[in-house]
OpenMM code with the backbone's topology and positions (N, CA, C; nanometers):
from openmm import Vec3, app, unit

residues = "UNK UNK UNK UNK UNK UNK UNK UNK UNK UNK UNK UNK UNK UNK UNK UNK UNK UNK UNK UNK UNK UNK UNK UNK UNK UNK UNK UNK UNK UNK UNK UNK UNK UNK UNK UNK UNK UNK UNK UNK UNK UNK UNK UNK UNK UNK UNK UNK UNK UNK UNK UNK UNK UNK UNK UNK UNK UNK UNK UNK UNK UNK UNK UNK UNK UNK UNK UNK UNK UNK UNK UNK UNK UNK UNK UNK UNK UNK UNK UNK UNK UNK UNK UNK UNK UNK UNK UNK UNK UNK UNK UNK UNK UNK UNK UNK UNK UNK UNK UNK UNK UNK UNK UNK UNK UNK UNK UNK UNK UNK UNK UNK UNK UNK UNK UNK UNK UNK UNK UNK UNK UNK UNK UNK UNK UNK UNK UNK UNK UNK UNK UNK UNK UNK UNK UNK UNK UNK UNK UNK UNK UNK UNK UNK UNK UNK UNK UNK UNK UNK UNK UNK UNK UNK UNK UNK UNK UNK UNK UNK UNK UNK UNK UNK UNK UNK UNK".split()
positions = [
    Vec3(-0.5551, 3.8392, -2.3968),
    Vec3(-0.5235, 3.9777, -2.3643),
    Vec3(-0.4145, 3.9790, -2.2570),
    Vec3(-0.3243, 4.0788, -2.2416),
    Vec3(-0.2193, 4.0631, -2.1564),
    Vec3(-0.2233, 4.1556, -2.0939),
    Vec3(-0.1367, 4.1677, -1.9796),
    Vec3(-0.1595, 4.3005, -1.8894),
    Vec3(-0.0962, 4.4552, -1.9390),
    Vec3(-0.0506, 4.4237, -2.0413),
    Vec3(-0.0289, 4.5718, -2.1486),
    Vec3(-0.1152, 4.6175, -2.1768),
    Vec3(-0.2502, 4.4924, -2.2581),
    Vec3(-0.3259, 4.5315, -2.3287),
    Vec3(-0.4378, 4.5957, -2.2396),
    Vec3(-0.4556, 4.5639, -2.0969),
    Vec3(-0.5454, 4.5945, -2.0009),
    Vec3(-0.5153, 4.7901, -1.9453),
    Vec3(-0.6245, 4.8713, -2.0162),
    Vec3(-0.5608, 4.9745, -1.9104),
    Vec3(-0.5354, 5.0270, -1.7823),
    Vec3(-0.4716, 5.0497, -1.7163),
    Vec3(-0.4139, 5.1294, -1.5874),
    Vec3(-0.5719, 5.2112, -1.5299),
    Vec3(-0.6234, 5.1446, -1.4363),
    Vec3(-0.7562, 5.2294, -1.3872),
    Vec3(-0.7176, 5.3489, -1.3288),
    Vec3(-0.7796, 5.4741, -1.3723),
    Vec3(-0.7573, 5.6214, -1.2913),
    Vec3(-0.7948, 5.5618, -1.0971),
    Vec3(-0.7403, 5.6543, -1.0502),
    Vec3(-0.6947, 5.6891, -0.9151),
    Vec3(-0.8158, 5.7819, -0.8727),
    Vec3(-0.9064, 5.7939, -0.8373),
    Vec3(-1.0009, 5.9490, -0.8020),
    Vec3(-1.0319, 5.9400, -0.6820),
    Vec3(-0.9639, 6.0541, -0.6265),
    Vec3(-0.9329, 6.0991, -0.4823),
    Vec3(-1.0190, 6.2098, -0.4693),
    Vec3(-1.1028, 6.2014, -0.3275),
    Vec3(-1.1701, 6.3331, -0.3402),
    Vec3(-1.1038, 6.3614, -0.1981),
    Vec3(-1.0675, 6.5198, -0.1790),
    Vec3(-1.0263, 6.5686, -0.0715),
    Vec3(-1.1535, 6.6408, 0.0108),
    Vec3(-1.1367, 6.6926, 0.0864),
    Vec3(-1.2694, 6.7723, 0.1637),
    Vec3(-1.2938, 6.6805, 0.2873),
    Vec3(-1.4006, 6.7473, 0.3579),
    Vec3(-1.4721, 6.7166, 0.4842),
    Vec3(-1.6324, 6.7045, 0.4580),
    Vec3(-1.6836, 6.5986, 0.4157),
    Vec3(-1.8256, 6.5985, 0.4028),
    Vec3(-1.8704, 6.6586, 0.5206),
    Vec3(-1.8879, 6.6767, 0.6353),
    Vec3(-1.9805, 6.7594, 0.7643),
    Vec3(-1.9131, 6.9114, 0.7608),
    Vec3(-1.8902, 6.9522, 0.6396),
    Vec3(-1.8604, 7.1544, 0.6249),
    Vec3(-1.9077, 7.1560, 0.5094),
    Vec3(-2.0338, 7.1592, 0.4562),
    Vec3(-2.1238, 7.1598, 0.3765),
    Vec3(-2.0557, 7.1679, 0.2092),
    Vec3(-1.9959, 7.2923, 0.1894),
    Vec3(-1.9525, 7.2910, 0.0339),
    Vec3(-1.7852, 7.2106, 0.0180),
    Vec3(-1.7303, 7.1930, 0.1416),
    Vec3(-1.5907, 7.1411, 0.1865),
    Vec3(-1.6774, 6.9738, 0.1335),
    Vec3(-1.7594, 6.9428, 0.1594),
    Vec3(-1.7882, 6.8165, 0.0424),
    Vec3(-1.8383, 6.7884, -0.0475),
    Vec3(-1.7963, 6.9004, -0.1446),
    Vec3(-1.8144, 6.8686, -0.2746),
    Vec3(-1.7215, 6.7337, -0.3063),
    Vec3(-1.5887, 6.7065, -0.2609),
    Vec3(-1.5147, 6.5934, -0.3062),
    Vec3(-1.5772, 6.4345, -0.3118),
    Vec3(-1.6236, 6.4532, -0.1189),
    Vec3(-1.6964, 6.2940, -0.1063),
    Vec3(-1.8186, 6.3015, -0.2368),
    Vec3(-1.8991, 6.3976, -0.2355),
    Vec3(-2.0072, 6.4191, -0.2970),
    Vec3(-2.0115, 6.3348, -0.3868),
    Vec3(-1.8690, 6.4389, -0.4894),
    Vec3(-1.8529, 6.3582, -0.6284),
    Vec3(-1.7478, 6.2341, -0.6396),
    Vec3(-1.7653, 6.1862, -0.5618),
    Vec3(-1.6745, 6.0568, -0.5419),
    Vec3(-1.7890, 5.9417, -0.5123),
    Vec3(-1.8742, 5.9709, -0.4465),
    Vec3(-2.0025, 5.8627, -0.4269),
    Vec3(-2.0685, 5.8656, -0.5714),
    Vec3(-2.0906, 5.9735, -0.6256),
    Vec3(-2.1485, 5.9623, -0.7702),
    Vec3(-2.0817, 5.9111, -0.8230),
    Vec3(-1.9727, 5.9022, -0.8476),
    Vec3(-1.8581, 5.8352, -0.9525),
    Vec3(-1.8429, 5.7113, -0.9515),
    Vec3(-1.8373, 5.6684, -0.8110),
    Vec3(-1.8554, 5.5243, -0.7975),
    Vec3(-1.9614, 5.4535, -0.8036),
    Vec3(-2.1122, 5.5195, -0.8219),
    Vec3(-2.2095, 5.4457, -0.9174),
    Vec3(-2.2040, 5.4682, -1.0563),
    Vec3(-2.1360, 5.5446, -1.1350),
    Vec3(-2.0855, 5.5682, -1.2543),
    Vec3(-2.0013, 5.5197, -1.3241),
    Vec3(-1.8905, 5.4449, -1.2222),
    Vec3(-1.7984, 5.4247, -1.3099),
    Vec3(-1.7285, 5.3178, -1.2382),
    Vec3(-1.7777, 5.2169, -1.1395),
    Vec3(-1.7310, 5.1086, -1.0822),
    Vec3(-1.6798, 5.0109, -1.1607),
    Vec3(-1.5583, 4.9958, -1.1119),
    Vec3(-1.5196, 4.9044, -1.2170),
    Vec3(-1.4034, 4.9458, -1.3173),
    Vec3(-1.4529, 5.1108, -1.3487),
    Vec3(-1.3355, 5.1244, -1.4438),
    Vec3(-1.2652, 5.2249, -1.3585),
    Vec3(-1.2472, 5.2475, -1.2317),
    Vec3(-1.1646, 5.3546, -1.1609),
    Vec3(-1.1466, 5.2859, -1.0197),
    Vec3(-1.0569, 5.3407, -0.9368),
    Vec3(-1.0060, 5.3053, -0.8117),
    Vec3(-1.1019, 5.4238, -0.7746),
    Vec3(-1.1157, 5.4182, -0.6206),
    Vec3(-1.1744, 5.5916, -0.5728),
    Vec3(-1.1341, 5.5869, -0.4197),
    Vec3(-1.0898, 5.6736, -0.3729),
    Vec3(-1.0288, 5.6773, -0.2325),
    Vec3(-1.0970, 5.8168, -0.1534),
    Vec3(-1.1914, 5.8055, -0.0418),
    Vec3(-1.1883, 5.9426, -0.0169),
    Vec3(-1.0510, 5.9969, 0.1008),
    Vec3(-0.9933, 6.1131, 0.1008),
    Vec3(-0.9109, 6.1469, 0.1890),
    Vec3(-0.9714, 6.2498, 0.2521),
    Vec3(-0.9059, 6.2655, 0.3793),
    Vec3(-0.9584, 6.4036, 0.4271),
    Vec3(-0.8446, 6.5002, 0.4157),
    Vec3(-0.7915, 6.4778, 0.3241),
    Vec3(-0.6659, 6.6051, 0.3020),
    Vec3(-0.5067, 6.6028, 0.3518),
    Vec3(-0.5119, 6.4582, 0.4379),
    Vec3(-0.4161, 6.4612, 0.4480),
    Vec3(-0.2997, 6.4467, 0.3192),
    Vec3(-0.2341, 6.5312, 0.2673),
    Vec3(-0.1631, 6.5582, 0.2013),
    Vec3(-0.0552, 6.4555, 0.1943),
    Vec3(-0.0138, 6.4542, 0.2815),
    Vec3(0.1847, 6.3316, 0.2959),
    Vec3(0.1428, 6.1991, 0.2450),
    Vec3(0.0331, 6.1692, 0.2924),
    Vec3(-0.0011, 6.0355, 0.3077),
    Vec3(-0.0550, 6.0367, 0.1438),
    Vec3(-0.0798, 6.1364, 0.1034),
    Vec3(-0.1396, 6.0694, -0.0815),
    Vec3(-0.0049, 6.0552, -0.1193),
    Vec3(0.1200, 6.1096, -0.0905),
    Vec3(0.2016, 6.0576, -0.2003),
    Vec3(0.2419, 5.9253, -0.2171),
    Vec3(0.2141, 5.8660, -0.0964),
    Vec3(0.2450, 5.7043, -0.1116),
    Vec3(0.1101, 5.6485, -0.2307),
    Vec3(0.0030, 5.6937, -0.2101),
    Vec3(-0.0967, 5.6700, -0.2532),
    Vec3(-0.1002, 5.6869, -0.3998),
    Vec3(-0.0715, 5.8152, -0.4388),
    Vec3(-0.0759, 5.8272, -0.6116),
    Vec3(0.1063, 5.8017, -0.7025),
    Vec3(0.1479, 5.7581, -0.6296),
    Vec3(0.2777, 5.7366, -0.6668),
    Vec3(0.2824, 5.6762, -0.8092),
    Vec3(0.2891, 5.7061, -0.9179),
    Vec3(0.3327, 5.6732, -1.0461),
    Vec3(0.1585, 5.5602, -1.0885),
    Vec3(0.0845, 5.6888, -1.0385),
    Vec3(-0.0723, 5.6632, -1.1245),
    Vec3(-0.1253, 5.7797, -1.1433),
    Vec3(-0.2088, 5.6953, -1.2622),
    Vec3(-0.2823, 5.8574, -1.3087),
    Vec3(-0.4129, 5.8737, -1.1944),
    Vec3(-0.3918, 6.0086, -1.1652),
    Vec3(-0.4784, 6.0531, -1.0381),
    Vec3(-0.5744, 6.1312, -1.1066),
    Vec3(-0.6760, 6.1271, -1.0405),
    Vec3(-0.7532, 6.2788, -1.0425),
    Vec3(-0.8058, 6.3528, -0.9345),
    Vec3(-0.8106, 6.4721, -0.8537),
    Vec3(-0.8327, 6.5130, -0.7345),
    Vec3(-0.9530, 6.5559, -0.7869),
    Vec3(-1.0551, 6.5861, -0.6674),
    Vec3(-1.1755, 6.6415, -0.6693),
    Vec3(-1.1887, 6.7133, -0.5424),
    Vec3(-1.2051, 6.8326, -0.5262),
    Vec3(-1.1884, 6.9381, -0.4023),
    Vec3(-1.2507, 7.0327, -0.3825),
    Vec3(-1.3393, 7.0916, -0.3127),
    Vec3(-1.3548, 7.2648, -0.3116),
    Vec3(-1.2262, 7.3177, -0.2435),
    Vec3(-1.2662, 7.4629, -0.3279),
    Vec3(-1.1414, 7.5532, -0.2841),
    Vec3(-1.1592, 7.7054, -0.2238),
    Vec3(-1.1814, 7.7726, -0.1475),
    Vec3(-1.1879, 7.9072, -0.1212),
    Vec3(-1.1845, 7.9562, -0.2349),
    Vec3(-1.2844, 8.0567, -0.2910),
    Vec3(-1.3195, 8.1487, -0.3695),
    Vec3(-1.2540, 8.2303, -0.4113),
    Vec3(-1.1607, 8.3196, -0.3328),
    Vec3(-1.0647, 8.4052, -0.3586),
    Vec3(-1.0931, 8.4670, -0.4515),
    Vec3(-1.1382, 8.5754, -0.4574),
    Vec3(-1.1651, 8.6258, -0.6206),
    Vec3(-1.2519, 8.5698, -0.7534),
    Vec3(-1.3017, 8.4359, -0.7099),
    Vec3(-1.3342, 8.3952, -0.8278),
    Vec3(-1.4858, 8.3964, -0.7711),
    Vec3(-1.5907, 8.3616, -0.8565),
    Vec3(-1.6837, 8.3580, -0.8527),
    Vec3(-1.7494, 8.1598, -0.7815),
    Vec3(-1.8226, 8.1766, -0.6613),
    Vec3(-1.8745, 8.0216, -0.6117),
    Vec3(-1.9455, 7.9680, -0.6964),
    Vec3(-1.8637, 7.8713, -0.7454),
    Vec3(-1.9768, 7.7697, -0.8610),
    Vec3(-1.8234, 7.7279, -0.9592),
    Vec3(-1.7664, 7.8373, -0.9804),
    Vec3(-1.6060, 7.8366, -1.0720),
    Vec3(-1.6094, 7.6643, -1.0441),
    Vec3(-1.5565, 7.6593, -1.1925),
    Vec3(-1.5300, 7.4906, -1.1929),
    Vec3(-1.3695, 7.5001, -1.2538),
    Vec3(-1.2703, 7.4693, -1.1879),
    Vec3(-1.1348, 7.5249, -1.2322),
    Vec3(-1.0898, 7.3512, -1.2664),
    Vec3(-0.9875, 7.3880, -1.3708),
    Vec3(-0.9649, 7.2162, -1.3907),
    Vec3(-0.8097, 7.2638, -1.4696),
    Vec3(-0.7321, 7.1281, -1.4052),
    Vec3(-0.6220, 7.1938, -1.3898),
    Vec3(-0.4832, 7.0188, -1.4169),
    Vec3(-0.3792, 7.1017, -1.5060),
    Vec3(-0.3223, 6.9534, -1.4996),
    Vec3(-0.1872, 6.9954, -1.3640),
    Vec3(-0.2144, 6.9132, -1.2526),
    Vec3(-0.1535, 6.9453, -1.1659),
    Vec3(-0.0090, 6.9182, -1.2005),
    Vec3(0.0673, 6.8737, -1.2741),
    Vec3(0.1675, 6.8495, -1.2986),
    Vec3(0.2579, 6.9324, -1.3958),
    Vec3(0.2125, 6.9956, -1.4468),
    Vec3(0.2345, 7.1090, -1.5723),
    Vec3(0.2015, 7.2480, -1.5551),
    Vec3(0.1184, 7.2668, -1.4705),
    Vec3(0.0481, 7.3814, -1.5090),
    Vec3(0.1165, 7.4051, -1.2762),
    Vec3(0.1269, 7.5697, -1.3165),
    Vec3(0.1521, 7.6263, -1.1627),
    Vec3(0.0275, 7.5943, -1.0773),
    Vec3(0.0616, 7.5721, -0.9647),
    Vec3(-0.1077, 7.5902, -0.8912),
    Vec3(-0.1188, 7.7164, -0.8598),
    Vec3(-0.2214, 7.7457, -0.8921),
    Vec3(-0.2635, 7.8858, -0.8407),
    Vec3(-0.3348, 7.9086, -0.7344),
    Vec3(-0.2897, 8.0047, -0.5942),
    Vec3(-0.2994, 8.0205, -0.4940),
    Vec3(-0.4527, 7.9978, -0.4778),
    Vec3(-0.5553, 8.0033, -0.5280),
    Vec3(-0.6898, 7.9310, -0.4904),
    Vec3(-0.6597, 7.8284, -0.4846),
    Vec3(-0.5992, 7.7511, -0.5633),
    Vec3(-0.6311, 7.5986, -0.5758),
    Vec3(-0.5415, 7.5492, -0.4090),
    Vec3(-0.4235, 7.6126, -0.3688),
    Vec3(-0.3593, 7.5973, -0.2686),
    Vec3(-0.4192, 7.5708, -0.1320),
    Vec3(-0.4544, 7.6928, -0.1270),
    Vec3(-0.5757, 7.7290, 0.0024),
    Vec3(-0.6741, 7.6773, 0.0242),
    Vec3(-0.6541, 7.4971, -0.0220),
    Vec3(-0.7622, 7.4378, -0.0126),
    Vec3(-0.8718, 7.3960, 0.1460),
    Vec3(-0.9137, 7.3842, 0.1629),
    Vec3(-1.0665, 7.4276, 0.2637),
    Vec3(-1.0171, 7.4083, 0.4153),
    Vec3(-0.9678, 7.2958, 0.4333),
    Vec3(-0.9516, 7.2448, 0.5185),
    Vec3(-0.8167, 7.1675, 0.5774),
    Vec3(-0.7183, 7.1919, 0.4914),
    Vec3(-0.6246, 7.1156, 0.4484),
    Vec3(-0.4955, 7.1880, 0.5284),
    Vec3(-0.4203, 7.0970, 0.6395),
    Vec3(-0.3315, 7.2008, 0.6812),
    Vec3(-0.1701, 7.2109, 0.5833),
    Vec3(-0.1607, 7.1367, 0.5082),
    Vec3(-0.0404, 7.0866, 0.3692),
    Vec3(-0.1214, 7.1060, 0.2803),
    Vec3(-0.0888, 7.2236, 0.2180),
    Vec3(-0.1175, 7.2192, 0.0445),
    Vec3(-0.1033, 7.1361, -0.0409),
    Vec3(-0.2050, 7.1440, -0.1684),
    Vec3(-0.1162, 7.0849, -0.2396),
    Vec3(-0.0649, 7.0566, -0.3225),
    Vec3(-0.0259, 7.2469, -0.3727),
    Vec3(0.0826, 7.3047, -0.4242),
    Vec3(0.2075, 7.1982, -0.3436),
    Vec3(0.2138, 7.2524, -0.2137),
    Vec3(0.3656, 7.1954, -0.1556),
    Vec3(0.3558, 7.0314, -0.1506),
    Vec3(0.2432, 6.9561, -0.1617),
    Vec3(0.2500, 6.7842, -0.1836),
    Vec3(0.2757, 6.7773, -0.3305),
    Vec3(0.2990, 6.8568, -0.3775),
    Vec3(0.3458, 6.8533, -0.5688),
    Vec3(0.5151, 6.8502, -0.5434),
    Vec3(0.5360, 6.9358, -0.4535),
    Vec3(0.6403, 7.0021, -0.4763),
    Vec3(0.7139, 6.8938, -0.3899),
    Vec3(0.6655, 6.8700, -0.2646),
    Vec3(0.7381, 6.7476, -0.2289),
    Vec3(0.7489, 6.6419, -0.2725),
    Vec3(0.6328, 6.5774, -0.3890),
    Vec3(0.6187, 6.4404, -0.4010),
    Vec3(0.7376, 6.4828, -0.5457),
    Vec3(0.7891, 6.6187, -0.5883),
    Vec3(0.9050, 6.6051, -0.6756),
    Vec3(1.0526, 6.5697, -0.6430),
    Vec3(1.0385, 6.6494, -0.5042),
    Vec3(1.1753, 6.6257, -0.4582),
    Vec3(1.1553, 6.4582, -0.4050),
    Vec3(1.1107, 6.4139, -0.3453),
    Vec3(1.0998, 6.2140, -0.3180),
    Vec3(1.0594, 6.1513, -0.4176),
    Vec3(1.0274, 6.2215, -0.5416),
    Vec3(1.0030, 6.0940, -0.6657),
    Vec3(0.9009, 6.0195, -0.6059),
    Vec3(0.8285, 6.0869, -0.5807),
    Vec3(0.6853, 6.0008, -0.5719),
    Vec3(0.5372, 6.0660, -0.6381),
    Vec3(0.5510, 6.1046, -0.7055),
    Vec3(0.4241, 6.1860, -0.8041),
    Vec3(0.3527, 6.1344, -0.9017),
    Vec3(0.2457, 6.1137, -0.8872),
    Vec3(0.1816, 6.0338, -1.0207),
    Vec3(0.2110, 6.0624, -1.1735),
    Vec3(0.1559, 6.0193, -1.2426),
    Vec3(0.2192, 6.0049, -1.3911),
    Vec3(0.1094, 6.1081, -1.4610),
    Vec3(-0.0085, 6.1075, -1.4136),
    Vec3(-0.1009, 6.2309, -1.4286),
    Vec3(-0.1897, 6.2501, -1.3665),
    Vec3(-0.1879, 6.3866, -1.2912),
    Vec3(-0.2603, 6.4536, -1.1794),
    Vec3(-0.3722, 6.5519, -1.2727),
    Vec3(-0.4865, 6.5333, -1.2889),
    Vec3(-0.6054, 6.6062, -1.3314),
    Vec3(-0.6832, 6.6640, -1.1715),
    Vec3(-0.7126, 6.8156, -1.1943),
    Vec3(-0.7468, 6.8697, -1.0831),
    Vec3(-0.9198, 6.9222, -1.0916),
    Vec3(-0.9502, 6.8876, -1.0343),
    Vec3(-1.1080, 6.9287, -1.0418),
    Vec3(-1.1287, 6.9907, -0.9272),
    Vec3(-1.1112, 7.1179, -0.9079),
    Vec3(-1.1946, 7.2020, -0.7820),
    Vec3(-1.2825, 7.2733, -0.8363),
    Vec3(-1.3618, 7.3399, -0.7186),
    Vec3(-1.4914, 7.4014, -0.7394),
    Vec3(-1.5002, 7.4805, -0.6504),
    Vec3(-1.4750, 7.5874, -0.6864),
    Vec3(-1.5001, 7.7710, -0.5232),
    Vec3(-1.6327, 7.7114, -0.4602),
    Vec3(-1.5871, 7.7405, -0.3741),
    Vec3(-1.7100, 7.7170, -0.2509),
    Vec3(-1.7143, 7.8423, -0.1564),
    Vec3(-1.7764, 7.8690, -0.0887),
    Vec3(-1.8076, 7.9663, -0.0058),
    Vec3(-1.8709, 7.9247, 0.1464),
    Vec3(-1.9088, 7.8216, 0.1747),
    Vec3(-1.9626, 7.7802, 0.2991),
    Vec3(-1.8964, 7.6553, 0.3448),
    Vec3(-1.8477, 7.6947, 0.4091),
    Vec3(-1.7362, 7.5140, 0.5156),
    Vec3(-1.7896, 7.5117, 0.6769),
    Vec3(-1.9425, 7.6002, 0.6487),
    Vec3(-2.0065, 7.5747, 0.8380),
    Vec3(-2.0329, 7.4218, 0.8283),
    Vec3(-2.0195, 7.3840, 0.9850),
    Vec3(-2.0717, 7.2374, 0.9531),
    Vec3(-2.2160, 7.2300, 0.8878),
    Vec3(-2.2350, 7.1438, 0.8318),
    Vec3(-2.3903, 7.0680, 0.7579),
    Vec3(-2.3128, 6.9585, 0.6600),
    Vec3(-2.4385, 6.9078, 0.6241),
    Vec3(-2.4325, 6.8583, 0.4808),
    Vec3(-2.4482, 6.9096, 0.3498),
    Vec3(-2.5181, 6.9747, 0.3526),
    Vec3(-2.5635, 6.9942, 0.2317),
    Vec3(-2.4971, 7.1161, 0.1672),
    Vec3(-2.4829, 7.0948, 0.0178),
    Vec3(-2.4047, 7.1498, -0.0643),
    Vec3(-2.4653, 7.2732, -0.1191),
    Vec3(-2.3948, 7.4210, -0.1384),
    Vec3(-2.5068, 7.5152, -0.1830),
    Vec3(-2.5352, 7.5169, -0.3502),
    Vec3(-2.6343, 7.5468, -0.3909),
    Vec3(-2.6798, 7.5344, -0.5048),
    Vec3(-2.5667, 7.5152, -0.6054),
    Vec3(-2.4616, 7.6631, -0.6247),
    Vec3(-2.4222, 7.6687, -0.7276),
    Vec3(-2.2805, 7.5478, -0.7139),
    Vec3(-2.2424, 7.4910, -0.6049),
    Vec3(-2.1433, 7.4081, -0.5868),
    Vec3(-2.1795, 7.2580, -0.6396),
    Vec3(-2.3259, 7.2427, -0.6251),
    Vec3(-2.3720, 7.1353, -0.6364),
    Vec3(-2.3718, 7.1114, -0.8089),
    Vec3(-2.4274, 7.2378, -0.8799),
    Vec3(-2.4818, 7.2575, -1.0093),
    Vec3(-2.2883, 7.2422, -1.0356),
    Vec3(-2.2297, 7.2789, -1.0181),
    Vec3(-2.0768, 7.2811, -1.0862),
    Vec3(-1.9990, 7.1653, -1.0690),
    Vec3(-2.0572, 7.0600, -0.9804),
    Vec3(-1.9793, 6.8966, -0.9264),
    Vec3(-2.0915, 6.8155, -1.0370),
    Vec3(-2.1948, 6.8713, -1.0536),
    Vec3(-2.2321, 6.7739, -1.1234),
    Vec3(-2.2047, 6.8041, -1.2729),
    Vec3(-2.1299, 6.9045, -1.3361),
    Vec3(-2.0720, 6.9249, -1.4756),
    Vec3(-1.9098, 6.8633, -1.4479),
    Vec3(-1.8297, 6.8829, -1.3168),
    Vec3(-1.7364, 6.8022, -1.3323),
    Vec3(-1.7403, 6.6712, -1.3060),
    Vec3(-1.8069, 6.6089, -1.3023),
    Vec3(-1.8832, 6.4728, -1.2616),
    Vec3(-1.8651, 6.4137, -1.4813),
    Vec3(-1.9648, 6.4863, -1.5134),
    Vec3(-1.9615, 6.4382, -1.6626),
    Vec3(-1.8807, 6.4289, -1.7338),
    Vec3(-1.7176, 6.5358, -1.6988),
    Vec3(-1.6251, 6.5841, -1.7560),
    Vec3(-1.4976, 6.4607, -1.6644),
    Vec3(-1.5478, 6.4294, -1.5779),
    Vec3(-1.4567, 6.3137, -1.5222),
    Vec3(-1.4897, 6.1724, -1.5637),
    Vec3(-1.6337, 6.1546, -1.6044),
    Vec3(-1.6885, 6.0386, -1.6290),
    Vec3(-1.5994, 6.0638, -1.7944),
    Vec3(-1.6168, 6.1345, -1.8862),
    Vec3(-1.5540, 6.1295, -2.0151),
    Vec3(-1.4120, 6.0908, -2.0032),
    Vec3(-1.3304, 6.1289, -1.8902),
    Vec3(-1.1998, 6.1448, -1.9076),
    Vec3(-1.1669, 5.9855, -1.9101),
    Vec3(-1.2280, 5.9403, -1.7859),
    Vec3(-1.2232, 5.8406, -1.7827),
    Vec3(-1.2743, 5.6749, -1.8374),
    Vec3(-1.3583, 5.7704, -1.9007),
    Vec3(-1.4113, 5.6689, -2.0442),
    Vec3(-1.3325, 5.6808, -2.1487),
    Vec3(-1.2801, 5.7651, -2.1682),
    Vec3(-1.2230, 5.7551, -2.2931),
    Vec3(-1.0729, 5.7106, -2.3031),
    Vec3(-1.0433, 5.6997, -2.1396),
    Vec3(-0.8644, 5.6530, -2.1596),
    Vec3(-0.9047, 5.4955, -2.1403),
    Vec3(-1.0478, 5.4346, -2.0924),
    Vec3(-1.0437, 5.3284, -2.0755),
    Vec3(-1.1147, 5.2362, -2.1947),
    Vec3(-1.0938, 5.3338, -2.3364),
    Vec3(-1.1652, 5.2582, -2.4752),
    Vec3(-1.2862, 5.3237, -2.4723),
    Vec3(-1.2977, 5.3964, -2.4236),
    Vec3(-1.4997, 5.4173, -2.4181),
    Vec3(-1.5779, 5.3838, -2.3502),
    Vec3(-1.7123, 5.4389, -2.3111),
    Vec3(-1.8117, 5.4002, -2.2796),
    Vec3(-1.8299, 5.2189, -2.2865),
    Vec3(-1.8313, 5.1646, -2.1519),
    Vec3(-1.8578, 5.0521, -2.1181),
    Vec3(-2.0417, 5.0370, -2.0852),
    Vec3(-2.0245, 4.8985, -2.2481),
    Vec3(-2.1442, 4.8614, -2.2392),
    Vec3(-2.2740, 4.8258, -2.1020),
    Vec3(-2.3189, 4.8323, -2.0799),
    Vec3(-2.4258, 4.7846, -1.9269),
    Vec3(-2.5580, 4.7091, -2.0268),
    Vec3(-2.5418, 4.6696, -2.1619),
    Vec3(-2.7009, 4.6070, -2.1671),
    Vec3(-2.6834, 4.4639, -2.1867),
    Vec3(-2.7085, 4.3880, -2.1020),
    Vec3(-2.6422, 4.2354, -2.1046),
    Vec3(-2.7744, 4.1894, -2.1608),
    Vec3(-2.7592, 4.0502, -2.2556),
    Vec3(-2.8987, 4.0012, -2.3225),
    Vec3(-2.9495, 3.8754, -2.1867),
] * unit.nanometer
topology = app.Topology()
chain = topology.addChain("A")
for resn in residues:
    res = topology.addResidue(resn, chain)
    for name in ("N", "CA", "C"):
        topology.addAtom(name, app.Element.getBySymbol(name[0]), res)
């Protein structure tokens, strides 16, 4: 097998602040993922610093995982989004905690040619960023449907579902 034949492991970045309760939905679903899917993904948590991912996802396929201020939408909204194609829309911008958008880390990592090859966006409206831990119901119930929908994505660009029953 050669390194053609080997695929390119996804990138999954979760943004947020685990100690502002629904602001970590990202770590959340980034610790799940990495008992899910070790092995076939990279996983980085950030705390939002924005500048610093573009060195980071530079010409890989990424996927972000984030809560986002509600704005109109309903807390639990599971918005999924190809960051590279599609506009960001001012929820997804106004992300929790984040003083650089990242609408404008799109927009910069265009003008420096540093942007991954595909950005998949997974946020989730949240409504509570007081400090705690713990996640409120409907944020929790909506990370764990993008949890399944990230585990597929990423099974399926990597051949499928990887066997676990060794004889």
């Amino acid at each position: 097998m050669t390194n053609e034949d080997v695929p390119e492991l996804w990138l999954l970045i979760s943004l947020g602040n685990r100690f502002r309760s629904d602001d970590g939905v990202g770590p959340f679903l980034l610790h799940r993922l990495r008992q899910s899917l070790d092995g076939s993904a990279e996983f980085l948590e950030s705390g939002g610093d924005m500048v610093r991912l573009l060195g980071q996802w530079k010409d890989r396929r990424v996927c972000l995982l984030d809560a986002v201020l509600s704005n109109g939408k309903n807390v639990g909204n599971l918005i999924r989004a190809n960051g590279l194609l599609e506009p960001l829309a001012p929820s997804l911008c106004n992300t929790s905690c984040h003083g650089f958008n990242l609408a404008e880390a799109v927009e910069l990592g265009r003008t420096l040619q540093s942007l991954p090859r595909q950005l998949e966006i997974f946020a989730i409206c949240a409504e509570d960023f007081i400090c705690g831990h713990h996640l409120s119901a409907k944020v929790e119930k909506a990370a764990l449907i993008a949890e399944q929908q990230i585990i597929a994505l990423v099974q399926a660009d990597n051949g499928g579902q990887q066997c676990t029953n060794n004889p």
